[in-house]
C-alpha positions as CSV (number, residue, x, y, z in Angstrom):
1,X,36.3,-11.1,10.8
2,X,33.5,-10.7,8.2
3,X,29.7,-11.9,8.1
4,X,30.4,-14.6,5.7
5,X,33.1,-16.1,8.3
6,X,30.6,-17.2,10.2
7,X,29.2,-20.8,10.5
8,X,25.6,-20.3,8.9
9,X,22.8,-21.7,10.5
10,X,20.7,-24.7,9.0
11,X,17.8,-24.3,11.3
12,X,14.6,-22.2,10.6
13,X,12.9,-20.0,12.6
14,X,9.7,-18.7,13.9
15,X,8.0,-15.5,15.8
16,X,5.2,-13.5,15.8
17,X,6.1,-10.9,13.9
18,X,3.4,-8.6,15.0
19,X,1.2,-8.2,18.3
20,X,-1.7,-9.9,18.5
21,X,-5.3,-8.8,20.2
22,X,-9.1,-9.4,19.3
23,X,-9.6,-7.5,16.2
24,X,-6.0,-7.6,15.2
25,X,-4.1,-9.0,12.4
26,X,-1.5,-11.8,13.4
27,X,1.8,-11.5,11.2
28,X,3.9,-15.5,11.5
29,X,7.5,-15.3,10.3
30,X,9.4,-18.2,9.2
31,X,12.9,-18.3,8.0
32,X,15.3,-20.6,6.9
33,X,16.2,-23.7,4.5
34,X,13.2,-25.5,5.6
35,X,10.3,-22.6,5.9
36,X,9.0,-23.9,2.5
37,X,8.8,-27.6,3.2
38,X,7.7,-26.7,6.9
39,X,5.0,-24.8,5.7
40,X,3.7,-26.9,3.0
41,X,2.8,-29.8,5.7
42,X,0.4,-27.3,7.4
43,X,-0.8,-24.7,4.7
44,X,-3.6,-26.4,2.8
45,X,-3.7,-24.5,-0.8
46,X,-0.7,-24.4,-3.2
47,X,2.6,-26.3,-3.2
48,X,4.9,-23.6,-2.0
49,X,8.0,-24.9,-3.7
50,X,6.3,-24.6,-7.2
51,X,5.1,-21.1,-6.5
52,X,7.7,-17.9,-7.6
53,X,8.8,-15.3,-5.4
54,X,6.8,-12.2,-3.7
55,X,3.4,-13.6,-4.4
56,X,0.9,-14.0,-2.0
57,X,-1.9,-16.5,-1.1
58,X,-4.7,-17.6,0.3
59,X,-5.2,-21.2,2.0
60,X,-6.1,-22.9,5.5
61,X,-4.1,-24.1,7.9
62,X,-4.9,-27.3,9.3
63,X,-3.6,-29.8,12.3
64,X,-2.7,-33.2,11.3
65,X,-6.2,-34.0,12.1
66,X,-7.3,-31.9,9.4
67,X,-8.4,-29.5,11.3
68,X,-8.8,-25.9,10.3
69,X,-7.3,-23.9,12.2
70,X,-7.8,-20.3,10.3
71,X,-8.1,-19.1,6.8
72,X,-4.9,-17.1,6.7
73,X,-3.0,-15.5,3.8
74,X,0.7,-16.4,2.7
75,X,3.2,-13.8,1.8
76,X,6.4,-15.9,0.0
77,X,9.7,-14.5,-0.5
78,X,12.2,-17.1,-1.8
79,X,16.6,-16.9,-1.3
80,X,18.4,-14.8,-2.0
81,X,15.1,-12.2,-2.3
82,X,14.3,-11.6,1.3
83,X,15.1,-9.9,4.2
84,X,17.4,-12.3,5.6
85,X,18.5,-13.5,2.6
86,X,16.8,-17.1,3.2
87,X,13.4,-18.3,2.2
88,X,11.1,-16.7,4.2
89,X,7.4,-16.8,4.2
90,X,4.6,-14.5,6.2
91,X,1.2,-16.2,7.5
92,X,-1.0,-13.4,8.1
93,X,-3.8,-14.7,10.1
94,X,-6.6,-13.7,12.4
95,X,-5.4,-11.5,16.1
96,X,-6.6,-14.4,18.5
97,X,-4.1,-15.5,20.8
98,X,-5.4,-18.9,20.7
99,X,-5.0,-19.2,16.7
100,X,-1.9,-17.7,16.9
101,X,-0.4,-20.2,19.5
102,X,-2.1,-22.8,17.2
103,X,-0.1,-22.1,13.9
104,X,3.5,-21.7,15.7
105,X,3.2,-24.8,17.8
106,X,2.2,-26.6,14.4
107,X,5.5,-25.0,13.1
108,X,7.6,-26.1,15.9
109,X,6.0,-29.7,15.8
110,X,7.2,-29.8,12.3
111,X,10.8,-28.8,12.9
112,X,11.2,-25.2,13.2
113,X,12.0,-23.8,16.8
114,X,11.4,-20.4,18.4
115,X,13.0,-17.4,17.4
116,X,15.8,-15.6,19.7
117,X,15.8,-11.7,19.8
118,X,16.9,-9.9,17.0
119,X,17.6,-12.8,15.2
120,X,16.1,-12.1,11.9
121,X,17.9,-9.3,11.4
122,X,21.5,-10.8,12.6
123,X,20.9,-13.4,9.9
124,X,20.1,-10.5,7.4
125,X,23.6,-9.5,8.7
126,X,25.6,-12.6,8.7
127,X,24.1,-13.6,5.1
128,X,25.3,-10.3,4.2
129,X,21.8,-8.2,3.7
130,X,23.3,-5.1,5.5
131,X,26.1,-4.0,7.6
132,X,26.0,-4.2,11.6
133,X,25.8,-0.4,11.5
134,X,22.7,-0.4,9.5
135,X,21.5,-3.8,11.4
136,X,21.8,-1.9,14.8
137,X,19.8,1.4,12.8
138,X,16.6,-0.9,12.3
139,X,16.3,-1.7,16.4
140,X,16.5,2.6,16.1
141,X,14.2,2.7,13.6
142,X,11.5,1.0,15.6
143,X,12.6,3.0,19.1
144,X,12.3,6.5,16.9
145,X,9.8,8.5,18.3
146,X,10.2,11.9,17.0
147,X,10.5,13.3,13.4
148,X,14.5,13.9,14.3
149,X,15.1,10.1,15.4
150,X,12.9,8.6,12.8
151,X,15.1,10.4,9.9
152,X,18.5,9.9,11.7
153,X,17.4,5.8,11.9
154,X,16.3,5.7,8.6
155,X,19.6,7.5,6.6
156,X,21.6,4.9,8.7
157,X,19.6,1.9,7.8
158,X,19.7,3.0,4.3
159,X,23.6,3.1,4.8
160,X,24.4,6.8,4.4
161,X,26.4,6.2,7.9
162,X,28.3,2.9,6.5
163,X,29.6,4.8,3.4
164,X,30.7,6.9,5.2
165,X,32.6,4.7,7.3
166,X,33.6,2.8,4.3
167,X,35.0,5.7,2.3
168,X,37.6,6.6,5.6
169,X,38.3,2.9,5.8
170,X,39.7,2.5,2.3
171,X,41.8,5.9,2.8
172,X,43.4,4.6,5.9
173,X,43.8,1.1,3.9
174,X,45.4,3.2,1.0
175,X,48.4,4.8,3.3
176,X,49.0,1.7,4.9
177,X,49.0,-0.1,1.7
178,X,52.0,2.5,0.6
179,X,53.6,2.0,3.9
180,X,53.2,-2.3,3.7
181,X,54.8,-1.4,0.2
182,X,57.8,-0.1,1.9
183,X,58.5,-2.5,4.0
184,X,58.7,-4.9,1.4
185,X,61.4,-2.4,-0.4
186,X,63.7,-1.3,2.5
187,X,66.4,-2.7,1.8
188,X,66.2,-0.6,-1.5
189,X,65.7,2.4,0.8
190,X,62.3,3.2,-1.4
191,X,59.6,6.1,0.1
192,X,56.2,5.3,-1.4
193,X,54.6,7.2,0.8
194,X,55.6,11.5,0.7
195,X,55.6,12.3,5.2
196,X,54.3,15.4,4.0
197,X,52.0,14.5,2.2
198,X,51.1,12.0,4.8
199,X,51.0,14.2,7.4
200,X,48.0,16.5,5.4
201,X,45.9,13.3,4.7
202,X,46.2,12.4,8.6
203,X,45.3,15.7,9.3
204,X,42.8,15.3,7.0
205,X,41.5,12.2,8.3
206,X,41.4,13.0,11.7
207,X,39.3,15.8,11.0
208,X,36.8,14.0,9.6
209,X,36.5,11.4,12.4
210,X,36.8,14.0,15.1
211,X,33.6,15.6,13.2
212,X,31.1,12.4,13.3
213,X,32.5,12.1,17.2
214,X,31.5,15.4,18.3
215,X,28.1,14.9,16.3
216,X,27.6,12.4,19.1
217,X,26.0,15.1,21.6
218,X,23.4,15.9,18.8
219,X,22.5,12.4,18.3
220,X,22.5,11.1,21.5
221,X,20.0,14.0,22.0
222,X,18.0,12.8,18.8
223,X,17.8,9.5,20.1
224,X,17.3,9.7,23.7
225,X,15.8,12.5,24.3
226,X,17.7,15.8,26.1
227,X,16.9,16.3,29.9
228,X,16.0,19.8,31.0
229,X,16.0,20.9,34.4
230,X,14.0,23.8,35.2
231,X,15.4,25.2,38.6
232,X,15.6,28.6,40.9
233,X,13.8,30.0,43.7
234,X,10.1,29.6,45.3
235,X,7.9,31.3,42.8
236,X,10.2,32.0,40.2
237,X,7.4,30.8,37.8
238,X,9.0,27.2,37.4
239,X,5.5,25.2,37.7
240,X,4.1,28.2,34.9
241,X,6.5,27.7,32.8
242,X,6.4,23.8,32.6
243,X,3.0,23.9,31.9
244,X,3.5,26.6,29.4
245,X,6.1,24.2,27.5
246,X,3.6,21.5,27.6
247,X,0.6,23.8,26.9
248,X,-1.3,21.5,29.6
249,X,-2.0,22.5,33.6
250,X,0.6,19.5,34.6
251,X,2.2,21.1,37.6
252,X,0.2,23.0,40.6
253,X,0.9,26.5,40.5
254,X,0.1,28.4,43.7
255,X,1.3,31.7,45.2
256,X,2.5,30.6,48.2
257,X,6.5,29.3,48.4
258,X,7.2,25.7,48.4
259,X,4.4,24.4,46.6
260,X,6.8,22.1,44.5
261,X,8.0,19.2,46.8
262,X,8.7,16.5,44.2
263,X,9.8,17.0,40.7
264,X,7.4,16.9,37.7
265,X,8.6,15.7,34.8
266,X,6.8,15.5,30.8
267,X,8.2,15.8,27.4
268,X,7.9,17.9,24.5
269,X,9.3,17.4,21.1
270,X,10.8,21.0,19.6
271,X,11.5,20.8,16.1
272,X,12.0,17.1,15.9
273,X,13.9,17.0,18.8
274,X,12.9,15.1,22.2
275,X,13.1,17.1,25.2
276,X,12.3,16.3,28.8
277,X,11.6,18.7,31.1
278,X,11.8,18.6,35.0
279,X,9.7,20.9,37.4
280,X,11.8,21.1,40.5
281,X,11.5,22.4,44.1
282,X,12.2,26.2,44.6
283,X,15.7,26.7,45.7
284,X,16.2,27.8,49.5
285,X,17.0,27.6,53.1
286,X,14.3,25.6,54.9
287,X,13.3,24.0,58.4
288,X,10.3,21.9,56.4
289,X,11.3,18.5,56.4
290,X,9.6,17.0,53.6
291,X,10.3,20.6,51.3
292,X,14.5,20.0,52.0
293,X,13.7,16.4,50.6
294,X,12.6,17.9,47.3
295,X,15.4,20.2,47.3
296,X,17.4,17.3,47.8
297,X,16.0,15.6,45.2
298,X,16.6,18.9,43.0
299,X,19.7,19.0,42.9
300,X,19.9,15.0,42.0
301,X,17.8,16.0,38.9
302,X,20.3,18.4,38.4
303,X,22.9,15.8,38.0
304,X,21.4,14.3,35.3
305,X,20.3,17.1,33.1
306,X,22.1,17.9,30.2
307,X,20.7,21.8,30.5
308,X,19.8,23.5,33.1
309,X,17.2,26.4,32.8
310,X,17.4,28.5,35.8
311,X,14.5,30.7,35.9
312,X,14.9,33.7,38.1
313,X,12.0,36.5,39.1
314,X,12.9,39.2,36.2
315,X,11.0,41.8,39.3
316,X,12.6,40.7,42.6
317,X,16.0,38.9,42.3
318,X,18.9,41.4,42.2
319,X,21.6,41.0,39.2
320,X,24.3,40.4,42.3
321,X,22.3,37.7,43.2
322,X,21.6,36.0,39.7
323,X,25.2,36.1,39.1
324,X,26.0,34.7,42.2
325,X,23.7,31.8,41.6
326,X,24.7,31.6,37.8
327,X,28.3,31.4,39.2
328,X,27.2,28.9,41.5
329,X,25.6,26.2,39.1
330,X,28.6,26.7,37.1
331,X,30.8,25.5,39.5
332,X,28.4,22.9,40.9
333,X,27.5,21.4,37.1
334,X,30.7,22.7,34.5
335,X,29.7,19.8,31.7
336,X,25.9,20.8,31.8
337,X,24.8,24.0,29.5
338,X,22.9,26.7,31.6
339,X,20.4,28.6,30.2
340,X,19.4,32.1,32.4
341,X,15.8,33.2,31.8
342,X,14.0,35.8,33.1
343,X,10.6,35.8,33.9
344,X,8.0,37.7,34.6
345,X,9.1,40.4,31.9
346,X,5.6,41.3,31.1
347,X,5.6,43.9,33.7
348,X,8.2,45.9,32.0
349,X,8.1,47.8,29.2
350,X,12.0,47.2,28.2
351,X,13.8,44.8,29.8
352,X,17.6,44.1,29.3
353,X,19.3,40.5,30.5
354,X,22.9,42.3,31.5
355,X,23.9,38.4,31.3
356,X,28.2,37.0,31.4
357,X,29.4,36.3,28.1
358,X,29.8,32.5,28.5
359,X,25.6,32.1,29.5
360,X,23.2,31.9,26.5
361,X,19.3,33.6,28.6
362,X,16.3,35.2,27.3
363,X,13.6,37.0,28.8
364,X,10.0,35.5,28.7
365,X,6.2,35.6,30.7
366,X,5.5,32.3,31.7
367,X,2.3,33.3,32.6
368,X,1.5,35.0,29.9
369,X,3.5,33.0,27.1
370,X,5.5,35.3,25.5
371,X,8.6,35.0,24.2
372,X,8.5,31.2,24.9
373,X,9.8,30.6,21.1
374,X,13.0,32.1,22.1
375,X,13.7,30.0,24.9
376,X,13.2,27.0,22.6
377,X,15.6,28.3,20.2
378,X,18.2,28.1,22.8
379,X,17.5,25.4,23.9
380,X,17.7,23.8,20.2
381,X,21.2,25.5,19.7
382,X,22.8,24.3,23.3
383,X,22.0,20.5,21.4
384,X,23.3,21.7,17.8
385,X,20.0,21.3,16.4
386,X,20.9,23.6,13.7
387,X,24.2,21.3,12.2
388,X,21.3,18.5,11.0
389,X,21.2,18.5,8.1
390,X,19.8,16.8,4.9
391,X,22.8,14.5,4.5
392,X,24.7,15.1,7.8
393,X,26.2,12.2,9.2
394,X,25.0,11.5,12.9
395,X,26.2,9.6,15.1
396,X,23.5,8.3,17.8
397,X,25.2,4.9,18.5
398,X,27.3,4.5,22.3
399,X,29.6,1.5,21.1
400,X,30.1,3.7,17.5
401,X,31.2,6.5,19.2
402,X,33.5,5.2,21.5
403,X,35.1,3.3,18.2
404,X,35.9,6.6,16.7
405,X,37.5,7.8,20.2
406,X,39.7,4.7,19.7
407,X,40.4,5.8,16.1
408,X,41.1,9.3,16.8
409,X,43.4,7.7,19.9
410,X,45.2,5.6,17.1
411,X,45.6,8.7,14.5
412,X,47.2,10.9,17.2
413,X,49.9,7.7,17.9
414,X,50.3,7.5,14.2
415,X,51.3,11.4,14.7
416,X,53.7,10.7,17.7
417,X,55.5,8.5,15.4
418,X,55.7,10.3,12.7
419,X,56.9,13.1,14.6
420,X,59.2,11.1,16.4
421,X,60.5,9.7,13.1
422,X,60.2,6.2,13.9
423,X,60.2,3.1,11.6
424,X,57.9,2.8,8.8
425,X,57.0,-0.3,10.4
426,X,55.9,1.0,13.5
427,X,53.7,3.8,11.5
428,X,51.9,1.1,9.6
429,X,51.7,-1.0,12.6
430,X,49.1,2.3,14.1
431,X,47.5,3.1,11.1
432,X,45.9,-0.9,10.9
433,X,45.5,-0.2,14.8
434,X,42.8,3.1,13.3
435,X,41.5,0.4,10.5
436,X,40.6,-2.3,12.7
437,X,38.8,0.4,15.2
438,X,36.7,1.3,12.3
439,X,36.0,-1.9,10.5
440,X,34.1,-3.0,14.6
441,X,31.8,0.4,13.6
442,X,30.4,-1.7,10.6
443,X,30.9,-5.3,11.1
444,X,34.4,-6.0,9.3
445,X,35.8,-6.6,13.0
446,X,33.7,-8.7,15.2
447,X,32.9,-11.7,17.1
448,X,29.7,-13.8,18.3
449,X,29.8,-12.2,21.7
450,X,29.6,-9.0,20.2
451,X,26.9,-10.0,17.9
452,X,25.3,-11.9,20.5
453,X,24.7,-8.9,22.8
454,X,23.6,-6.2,19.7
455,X,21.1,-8.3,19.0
456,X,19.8,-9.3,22.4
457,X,18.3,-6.0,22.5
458,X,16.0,-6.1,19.7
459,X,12.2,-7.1,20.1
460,X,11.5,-11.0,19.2
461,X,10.5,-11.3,15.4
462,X,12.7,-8.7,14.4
C-alpha cells in the first residue's frame, strides 16, 4: 500500500513546536488546509493568503476582544513547499507558558485541534515528503547523541538508506518481472529468465541484504549505546579503571577487598561511539551478606552486556587461573565478546598476555593510565567501528532489520525452489514474498496500525 492510498486528512493541526521557559523563545506550528484562514482571524498584521511563500512577519496576536496577546513573528510556508507538504505557518512568540497556552487555545477556538505524536512528520509521509525509512531517521535524528548516531540519522534522513533499499527492490521486481513474463508464455515453453544466470543475481542479492543485516550490531551500537561490563576479582583495579575511562573519581577505590557492593555505571563516547560502562563487585566466595548481593547483581549485569572486560591482577593471578576464568565466562556468556586485560603492568618491565586465540586482551595500568588507548581500540573493533564509513549503509532500525531477516528467509526459499526445480510459478510466487518484505522497510507495504505505532513514539510537534 502506498502513502498516497491513504485517506488524507482535512483537519489542521497545532503544537508547540519547541519548549517553552522564561527567557525562551516559543515556536507554534500549524498545519493543514485551514492554518492560513485560521491564523488570519488571530494574527493582526498582513492577510496571510495574499502573502507568497517562505517570508516572514511581524504582527500581534489578539483575542476576539482585541486583546494583545504578544507581538510574535510569522514564519509562512505555503503547499506543496513545506515540511508536510500542507500550508504550514510558525508563530514564534515569547517563552511564557501563559502566552503560549493563550495563542493555541485561540487556535483551537478557531477550528484547529491538538496535535498527536509524530504527526507532522507522518503527514510529511503520507503526502509523500519522505519515505517511512527516512520519517523514522528524523525521531533518530533528534535521539542522536554522539557524533556516530548524529551522522548515521542524518545519511538516513537524507535517504542514502532508502536508495539503497530502492535499488534491490527494482532488481528483485526485474527477475520476477521475467518470471511473470513466463507464465504468461508457458504454453509456448519460453525461458526469459537464464537459472544460471538467476542463480548469480540471487547470490548476488542475497549478499547484499545479508551485508546491511549484519551491519545491524554496529548500528544498534551507534544508536543505543554498547554496554561494557567491567568484571574479575577483589582488587583487580575495576573501580581504577572506570574512573580512568571516565577521567573522573566516580567509583571508590580502596585497598581492602569488597569495596564494590553495587554496580557503578557512566558513559563515555570513543570515537563517536556510545559506550556504557559498569563497575561491578569483585568476583569471589563470600559469607558477607550484602557483598554476595552485589555479586549477584554482577553477574545480572553481565547478562546484559554486550562485552565483557575481565580485568585480572597482571602481578597475582596465575595464567591457569585466568584461563580457567576466561573459559568460564565463555561458557556462562558465548554471544557476548570478552575482552582479557591485564592490569597492573606498570610493575614490569616486559609483559607478554600468553592469551587463546579466540580472546582479543591488552595489557594496561589503570592506575597509572597507560596503555588505556589500546583497550579502546578493542573495544571499537569487537563493535565494527572500523566498517563506518563515509557512505556505509547502517542499519540502526529493530523493525528494519528483522525485515531483511524475512527477506534473506525468502531469498534462501527462492533457492530451495530453484534447486528443487519447481514451477516457475512457485519461484515468482517467493521472489514477491522478498519484494513485499522490503517494500515494509520504506513504506511501499504498510498499514495505519503500523504507522500508527512508528509515529507514537515521536515527541509532540514533530
Amino acid at each position: 500500500m502506498n502513502p498516497e492510498q491513504f485517506a488524507q486528512k482535512e483537519d489542521t493541526i497545532v503544537a508547540l513546536s519547541t519548549p517553552s521557559g522564561i527567557g525562551a523563545l516559543g515556536v507554534i506550528r500549524i498545519s493543514g488546509k485551514e492554518a492560513l484562514n485560521i491564523c488570519n482571524k488571530v494574527f493582526y498584521g498582513k492577510d496571510l493568503t495574499q502573502l507568497p511563500s517562505h517570508t516572514v512577519h511581524f504582527g500581534t496576536i489578539r483575542n476576539p476582544e482585541d486583546k494583545i496577546i504578544d507581538e510574535v513573528v510569522l514564519t509562512l510556508f505555503k503547499a506543496p513547499n513545506s515540511f508536510t507538504k500542507e500550508d504550514v505557518v510558525e508563530i514564534s512568540c515569547h517563552g511564557s507558558n501563559y502566552i503560549i497556552q493563550q495563542i493555541i487555545q485561540l487556535l483551537l477556538s478557531q477550528g484547529a485541534r491538538l496535535a498527536k505524536a509524530g504527526e507532522f512528520t507522518q503527514r510529511a509521509y503520507l503526502n509523500g515528503r519522505m519515505d517511512l525509512a527516512q520519517a523514522e531517521a528524523i525521531a533518530d535524528l533528534i535521539a542522536s547523541d554522539s557524533q556516530a548516531a548524529h551522522q548515521v540519522a542524518m545519511r538516513q534522513m537524507r535517504g542514502g538508506f532508502s536508495k539503497r533499499i530502492t535499488q534491490l527492490r527494482e532488481e528483485f521486481t526485474k527477475l520476477a518481472a521475467l518470471l511473470e513474463l513466463e507464465l504468461d508464455f508457458s504454453e509456448e515453453d519460453v525461458e526469459f529468465a537464464n537459472r544460471d544466470e538467476m542463480q548469480r543475481q540471487l547470490n548476488n542479492l542475497k549478499q547484499a541484504v545479508s551485508d546491511m543485516a549484519q551491519s545491524f550490531a554496529l548500528g544498534n551500537a551507534i544508536k543505543n549505546g554498547v554496554p561494557v561490563a567491567i568484571v574479575g576479582k577483589p582488587n583487580a583495579g575495576k573501580s581504577t579503571l572506570l574512573n580512568a575511562l571516565l577521567q573522573e573519581e566516580k567509583a571508590i577505590v580502596s585497598a581492602i577487598p569488597g569495596t564494590t557492593r553495587d554496580s557503578i555505571e557512566d558513559e563515555v563516547v570513543i570515537e563517536g561511539i556510545r559506550f556504557r560502562f559498569i563497575d561491578t563487585a569483585g568476583l569471589r566466595e563470600t559469607a558477607d551478606e550484602v557483598e554476595s548481593i552485589g555479586i549477584e547483581r554482577a553477574y545480572a549485569k553481565m547478562k546484559e552486556a554486550s562485552i565483557l572486560i575481565y580485568l585480572y591482577d597482571a602481578v597475582e593471578e596465575k595464567p591457569e587461573e585466568r584461563n580457567a576464568q576466561i573459559t568460564q565466562f565463555q561458557q556462562k556468556f558465548p554471544e557476548t565478546t570478552l575482552v582479557a586485560v591485564a592490569n597492573k603492568v606498570d610493575e614490569f618491565a616486559r609483559f607478554d598476555l600468553f592469551l587463546p586465540e579466540d580472546v582479543l586482551g591488552c595489557a594496561i595500568s589503570a592506575r597509572e593510565r597507560q596503555h588505556l588507548d589500546r583497550l579502546q581500540q578493542i573495544l571499537l573493533k569487537a563493535v565494527q567501528a572500523d566498517q563506518l564509513s563515509e557512505n556505509q549503509v547502517v542499519v540502526t532500525n529493530l523493525r528494519h532489520y528483522e525485515a531483511l531477516q524475512d527477506t534473506l528467509k525468502a531469498l534462501n526459499q527462492v533457492q530451495h525452489t530453484l534447486d528443487l526445480g519447481l514451477s516457475t510459478e512457485m519461484v515468482a510466487s517467493d521472489i514477491r514474498t522478498a519484494i513485499y518484505h522490503l517494500g515494509e522497510i520504506t513504506g511501499q507495504i504498510s498499514n495505519n496500525d503500523l504507522l500508527d505505532f512508528i509515529f507514537s513514539k515521536f515527541c509532540i510537534g514533530k
